[in-house]
C-alpha positions in Angstrom: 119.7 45.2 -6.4 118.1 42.4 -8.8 120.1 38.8 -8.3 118.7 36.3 -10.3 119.9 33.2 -9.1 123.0 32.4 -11.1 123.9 28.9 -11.9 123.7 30.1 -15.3 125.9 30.9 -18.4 126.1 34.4 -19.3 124.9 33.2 -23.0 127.1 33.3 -26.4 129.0 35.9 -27.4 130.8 36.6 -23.7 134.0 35.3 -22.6 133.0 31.9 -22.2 132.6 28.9 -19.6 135.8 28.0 -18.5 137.0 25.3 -17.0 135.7 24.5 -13.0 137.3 26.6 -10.8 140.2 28.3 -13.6 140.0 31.8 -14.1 140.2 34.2 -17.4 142.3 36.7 -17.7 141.6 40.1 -20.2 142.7 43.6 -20.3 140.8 46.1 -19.0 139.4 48.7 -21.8 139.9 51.6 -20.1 143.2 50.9 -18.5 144.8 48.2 -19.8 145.2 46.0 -16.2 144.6 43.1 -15.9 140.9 41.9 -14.8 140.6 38.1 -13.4 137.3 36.7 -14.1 137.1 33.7 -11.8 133.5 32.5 -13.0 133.2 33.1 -16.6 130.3 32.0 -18.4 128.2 33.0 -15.1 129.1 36.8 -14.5 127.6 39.5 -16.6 129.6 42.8 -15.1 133.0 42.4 -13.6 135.1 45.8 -12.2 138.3 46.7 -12.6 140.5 46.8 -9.4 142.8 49.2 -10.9 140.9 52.1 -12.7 137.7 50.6 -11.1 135.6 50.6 -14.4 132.7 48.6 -14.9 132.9 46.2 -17.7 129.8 44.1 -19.4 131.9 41.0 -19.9 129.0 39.2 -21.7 129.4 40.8 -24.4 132.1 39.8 -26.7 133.8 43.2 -27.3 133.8 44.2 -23.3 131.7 46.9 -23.5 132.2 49.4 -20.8 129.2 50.4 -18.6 131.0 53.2 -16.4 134.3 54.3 -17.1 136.5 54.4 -14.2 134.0 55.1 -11.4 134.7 57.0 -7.8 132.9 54.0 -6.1 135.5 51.2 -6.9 137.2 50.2 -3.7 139.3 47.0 -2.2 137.8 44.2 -1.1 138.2 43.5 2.3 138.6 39.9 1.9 141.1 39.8 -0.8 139.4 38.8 -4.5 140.3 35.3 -5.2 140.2 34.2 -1.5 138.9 30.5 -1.0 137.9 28.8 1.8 135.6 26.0 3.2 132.4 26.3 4.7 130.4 23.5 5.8 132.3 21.3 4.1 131.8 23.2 0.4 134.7 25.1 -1.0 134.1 28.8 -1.5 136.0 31.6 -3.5 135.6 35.3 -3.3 134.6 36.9 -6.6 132.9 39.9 -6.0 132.4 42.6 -3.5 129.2 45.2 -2.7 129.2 47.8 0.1 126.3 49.2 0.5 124.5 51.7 3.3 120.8 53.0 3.9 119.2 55.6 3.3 121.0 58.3 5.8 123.7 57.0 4.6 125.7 57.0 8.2 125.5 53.1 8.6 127.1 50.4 5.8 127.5 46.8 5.6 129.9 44.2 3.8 128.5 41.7 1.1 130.6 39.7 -0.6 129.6 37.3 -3.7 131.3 33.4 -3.5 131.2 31.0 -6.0 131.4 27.4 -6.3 131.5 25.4 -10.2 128.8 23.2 -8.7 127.1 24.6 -5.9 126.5 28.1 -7.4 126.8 31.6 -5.8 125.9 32.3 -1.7 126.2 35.7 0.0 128.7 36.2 3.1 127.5 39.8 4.7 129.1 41.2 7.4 127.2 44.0 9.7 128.4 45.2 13.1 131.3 42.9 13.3 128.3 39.8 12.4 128.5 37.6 9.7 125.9 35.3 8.2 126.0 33.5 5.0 122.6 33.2 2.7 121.5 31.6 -0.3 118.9 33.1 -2.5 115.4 31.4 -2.2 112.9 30.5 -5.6 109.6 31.6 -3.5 106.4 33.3 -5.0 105.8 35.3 -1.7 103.6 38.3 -2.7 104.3 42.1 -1.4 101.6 42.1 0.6 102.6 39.8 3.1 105.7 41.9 3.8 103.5 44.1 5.6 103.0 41.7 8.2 105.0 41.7 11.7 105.5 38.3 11.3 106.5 35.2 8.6 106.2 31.7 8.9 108.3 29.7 6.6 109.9 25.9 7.2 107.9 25.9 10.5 110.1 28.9 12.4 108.2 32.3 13.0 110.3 35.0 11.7 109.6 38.8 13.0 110.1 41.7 11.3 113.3 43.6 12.2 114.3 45.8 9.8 112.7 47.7 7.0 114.7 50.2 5.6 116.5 51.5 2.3 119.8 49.3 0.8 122.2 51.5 -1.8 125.1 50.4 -3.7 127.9 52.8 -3.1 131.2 50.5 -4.1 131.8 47.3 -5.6 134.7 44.9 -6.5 135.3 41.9 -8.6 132.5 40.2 -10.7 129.0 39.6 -10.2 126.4 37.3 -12.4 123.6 40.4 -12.1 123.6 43.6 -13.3 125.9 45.9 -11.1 124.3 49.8 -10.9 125.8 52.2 -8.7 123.3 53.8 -6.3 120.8 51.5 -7.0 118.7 51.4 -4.5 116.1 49.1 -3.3 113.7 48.3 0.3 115.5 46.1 2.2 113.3 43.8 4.4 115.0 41.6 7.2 113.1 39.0 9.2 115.2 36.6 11.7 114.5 33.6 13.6 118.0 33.7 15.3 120.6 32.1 14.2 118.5 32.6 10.6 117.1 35.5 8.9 115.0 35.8 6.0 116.2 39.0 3.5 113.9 40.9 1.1 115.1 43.1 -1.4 111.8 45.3 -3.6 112.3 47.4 -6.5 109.1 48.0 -9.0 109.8 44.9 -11.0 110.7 42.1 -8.5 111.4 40.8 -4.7 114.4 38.5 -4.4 114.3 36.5 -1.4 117.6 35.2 1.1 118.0 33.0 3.9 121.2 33.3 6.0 122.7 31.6 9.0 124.4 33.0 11.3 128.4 32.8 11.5 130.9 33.3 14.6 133.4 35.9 13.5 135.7 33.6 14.5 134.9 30.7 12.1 135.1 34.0 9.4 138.7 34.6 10.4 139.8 31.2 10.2 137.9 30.1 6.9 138.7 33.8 4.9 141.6 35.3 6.9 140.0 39.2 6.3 142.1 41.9 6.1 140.5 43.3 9.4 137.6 41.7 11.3 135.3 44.7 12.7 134.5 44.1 16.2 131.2 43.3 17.7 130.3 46.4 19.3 126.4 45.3 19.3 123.5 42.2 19.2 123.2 41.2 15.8 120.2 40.9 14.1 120.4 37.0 14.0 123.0 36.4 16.6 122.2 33.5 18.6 121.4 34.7 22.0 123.4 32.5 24.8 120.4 32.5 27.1 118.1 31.0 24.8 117.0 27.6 26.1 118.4 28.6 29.6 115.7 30.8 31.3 113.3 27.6 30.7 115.5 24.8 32.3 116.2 27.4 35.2 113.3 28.3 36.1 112.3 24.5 36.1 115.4 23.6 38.5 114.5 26.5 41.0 110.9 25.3 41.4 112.4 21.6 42.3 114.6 23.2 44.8 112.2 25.6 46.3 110.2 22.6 46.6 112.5 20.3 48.2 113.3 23.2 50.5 109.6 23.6 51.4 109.2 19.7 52.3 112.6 19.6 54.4 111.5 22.6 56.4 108.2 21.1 57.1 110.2 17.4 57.7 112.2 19.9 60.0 109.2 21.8 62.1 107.7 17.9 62.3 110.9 16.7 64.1 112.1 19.7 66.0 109.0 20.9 67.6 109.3 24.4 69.3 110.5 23.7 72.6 110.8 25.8 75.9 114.9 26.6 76.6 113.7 28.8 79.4 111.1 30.0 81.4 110.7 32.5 84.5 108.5 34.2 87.1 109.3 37.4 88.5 107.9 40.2 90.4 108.3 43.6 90.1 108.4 45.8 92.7 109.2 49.6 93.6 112.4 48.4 94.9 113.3 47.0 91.5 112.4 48.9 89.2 115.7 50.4 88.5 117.6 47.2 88.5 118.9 45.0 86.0 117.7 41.8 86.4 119.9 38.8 85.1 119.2 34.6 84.5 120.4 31.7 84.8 122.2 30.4 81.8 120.4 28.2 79.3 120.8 26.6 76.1 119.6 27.2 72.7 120.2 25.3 69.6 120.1 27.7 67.0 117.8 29.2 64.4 115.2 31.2 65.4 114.4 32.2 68.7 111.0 33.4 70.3 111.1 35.6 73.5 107.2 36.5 75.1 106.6 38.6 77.5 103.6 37.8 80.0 102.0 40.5 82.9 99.4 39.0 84.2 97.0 41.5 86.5 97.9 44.6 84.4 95.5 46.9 84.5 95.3 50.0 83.0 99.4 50.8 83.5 101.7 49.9 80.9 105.3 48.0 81.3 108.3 48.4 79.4 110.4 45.5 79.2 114.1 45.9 77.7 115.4 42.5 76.7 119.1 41.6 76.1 120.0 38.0 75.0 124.0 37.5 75.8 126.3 34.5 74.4 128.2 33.2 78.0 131.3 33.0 75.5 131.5 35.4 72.9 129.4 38.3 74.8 127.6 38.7 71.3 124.4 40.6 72.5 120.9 41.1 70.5 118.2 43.3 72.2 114.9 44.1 72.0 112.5 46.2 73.6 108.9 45.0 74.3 106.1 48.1 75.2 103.0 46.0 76.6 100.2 48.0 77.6 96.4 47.5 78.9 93.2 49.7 79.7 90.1 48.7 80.4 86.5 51.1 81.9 83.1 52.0 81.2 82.0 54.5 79.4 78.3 55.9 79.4 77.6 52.2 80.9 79.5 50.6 77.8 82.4 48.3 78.8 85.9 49.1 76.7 89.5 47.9 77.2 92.1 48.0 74.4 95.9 46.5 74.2 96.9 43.6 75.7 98.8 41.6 78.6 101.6 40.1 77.0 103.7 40.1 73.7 106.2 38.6 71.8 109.4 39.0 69.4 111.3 36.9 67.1 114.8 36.7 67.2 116.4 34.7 63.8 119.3 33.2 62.9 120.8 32.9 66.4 124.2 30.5 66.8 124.1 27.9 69.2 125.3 28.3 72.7 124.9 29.1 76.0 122.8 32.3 76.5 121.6 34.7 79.5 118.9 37.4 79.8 119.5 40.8 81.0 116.0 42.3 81.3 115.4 45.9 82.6 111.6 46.6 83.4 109.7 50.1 83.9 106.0 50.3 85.5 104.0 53.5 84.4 102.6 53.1 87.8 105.8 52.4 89.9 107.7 55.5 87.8 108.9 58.3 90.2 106.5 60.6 88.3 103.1 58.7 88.3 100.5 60.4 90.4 98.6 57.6 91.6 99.6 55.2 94.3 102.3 53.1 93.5 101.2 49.0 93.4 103.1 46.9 95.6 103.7 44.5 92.4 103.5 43.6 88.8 104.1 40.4 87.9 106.3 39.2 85.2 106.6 36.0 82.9 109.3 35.3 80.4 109.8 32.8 78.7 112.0 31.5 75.7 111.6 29.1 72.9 113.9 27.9 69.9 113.3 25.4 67.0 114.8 23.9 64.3 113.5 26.8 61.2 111.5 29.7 60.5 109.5 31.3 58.2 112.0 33.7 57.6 114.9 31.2 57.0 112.2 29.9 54.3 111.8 32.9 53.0 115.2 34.0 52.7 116.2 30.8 51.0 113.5 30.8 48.5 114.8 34.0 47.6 118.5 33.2 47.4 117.0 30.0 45.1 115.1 32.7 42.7 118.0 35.1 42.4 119.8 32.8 39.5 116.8 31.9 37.6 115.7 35.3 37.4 119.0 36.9 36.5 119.2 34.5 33.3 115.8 35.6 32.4 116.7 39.3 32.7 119.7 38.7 30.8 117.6 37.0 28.2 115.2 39.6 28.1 118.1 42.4 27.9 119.9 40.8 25.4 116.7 40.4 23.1 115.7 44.0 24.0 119.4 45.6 22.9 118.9 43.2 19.4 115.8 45.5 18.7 117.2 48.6 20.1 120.4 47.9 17.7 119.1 47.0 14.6 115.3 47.7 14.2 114.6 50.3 11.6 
């Protein structure tokens, strides 16, 4: 749809400029209501709101251009309406709904007026409102076949590229008004702003809008009914933008401060040995639970190793449970240490090891004791060579201060904000596109 900007008179032999801000009143030529013209001198076609006629009301004799059309319909912001917007005071004179090219999906625009600061557009689409202002620009065709736009240093991208057609107006407008026009509609956004394009053969009108809360709408206009948001708006501000940045800058800090107390930690709490022990085993025991002598630990992680010194080709199983004196909270763990060594063809082999160890985390402080059951291949009931008359075995148990997996953990905990505001971001950006690209 052509719109000229419109500061305008409508020329002689119309109805007139009248007074700021006072309407005309004239009877319709079709019906006989009563049409308000509430910016005469500027509108060329107004429509009647009772038979819904279209009327040329710059010409002198009211010539009319459709005679009581099926696409007349009510405003929903009531013709007439004023309110104030950014410190300007606006009045509703004229009313398009249009819809693209399937025709399943329409949008509000509605046409205010102001004596001295002209015409701006208020849409609504979705349940989002923005308000634009037509643009003087030479920007050729050619360019709107780009993916991108830069224009008062903000890179717009192309969003939606699709058909616009008139199917119902109300009120008065300062352009020509024809019922299933229909143009290419171009929409490029920078949110909260979008720059609009509408093509026909003869000319490309440009718009910029900025992006309203449907609140502020309701408060300023007082609509009829406000259609809920039930998507992301093409230039809706998006609530995470600016956030994943800061975020991400804050959880490095703290990762970092985590890092150098950890290290400030292992520097001041060395590991340290809470207990240590030397036993043998022998056929007598190998069926018997042996237990220790209490010990302390102070928390945090807690290494147990397991040393058998002299074996040789056998294998020990060690079964390891570490027991609060107070609480009888238990944590186990089984240790499998095994060693073989021989010649083979003259060659010299061996394979596993003598001892082992495990890592127990996050252990409360207190007062612990070990149960420890031990097997010998060699000493089982079932092994068929001799039986040794002993294996030795060396525990021992250490604690300190952190681990790597405490680290670890809390690095993660650290990331798990930060990255959910960048998803979110990323989400609500990718549901914009999914919505509204066309």
């Amino acid at each position: 749809m052509a719109r000229p900007e419109g500061r305008q008179p409508a020329g002689a032999g119309g109805l007139g400029v009248s007074a700021p801000g006072k309407p005309r009143l004239f009877d319709c030529p079709v019906c006989g209501g009563t049409v308000t013209l509430r910016a005469a001198g500027h509108s060329l076609d107004a429509a009647c709101t009772f038979c819904g006629s279209l009327i040329d009301v710059s010409n002198e004799n009211l010539r009319v251009i459709i005679e009581a059309h099926d696409a007349a319909m009510k405003s929903p912001i009531a013709l007439g309406t004023r309110g104030r917007l950014h410190g300007i005071d606006w009045e509703v004179i004229g009313y398009v709904l249009k819809t693209e090219g399937s025709r399943t999906y329409r949008w509000d625009e509605y046409l205010l007026f102001n004596p001295w600061h002209g015409f701006r557009f208020l849409s609504q689409s979705g349940g989002h409102w923005s308000l634009s202002r037509l643009l003087k620009r030479d920007i050729k065709s050619t360019r709107l076949l780009d993916s991108t736009l830069a224009f008062e240093g903000e890179n717009y991208r192309r969003l939606i590229d699709g058909d616009a057609i008139v199917v119902a107006v109300a009120g008065e407008f300062y352009w020509r008004v024809t019922y299933q026009e229909q143009v290419r509609a171009i929409d490029y956004v920078a949110p909260p702003k979008m720059l609009s394009f509408e093509l026909n053969e003869n000319e490309i009108n440009v718009s910029l809008g900025d992006y309203l809360e449907p609140e502020l709408v309701r408060e300023v206009f007082k609509p009829k009914s406000m259609p809920a948001r039930t998507t992301v708006g093409a230039n809706q501000p998006s609530p995470y933008k600016g956030k994943a940045k800061p975020m991400a800058v804050i959880g490095a800090i703290a990762a970092s401060v985590l890092i150098m107390a950890s290290a400030v930690l292992w520097l001041l709490y060395p590991e340290r040995v809470a207990f240590q022990q030397r036993y043998v085993l022998t056929p007598a025991l190998a069926n018997q639970t042996i237990t220790t002598d209490p010990f302390a630990l102070n928390g945090g992680a807690v290494d147990i190793e397991v040393e058998t010194p002299g074996l040789n080709n056998d294998w020990v199983e060690v079964g390891i449970a570490l027991v609060e004196e107070n609480t009888d909270d238990s944590y186990s763990l089984v240790e499998a240490i095994e060693y073989y060594q021989g010649y083979d063809g003259g060659e010299y082999w061996s394979e596993g090891a003598t001892g082992t160890w495990s890592s127990l985390s996050s252990i409360p402080p207190g007062t612990y004791r070990l149960l420890i059951d031990a097997e010998v291949g060699s000493m089982a009931p079932s092994a068929a060579a001799p039986r040794p008359a002993a294996q030795e075995l060396h525990i021992a148990v250490r604690d300190s201060a952190a681990t790597y997996g405490t680290l670890v953990m809390a690095l993660l905990l650290l990331a798990l904000w930060p990255a959910w505001t960048v998803y979110r971001a990323l989400s609500f950006e990718w549901r914009r596109w999914r919505d509204n690209a066309g």
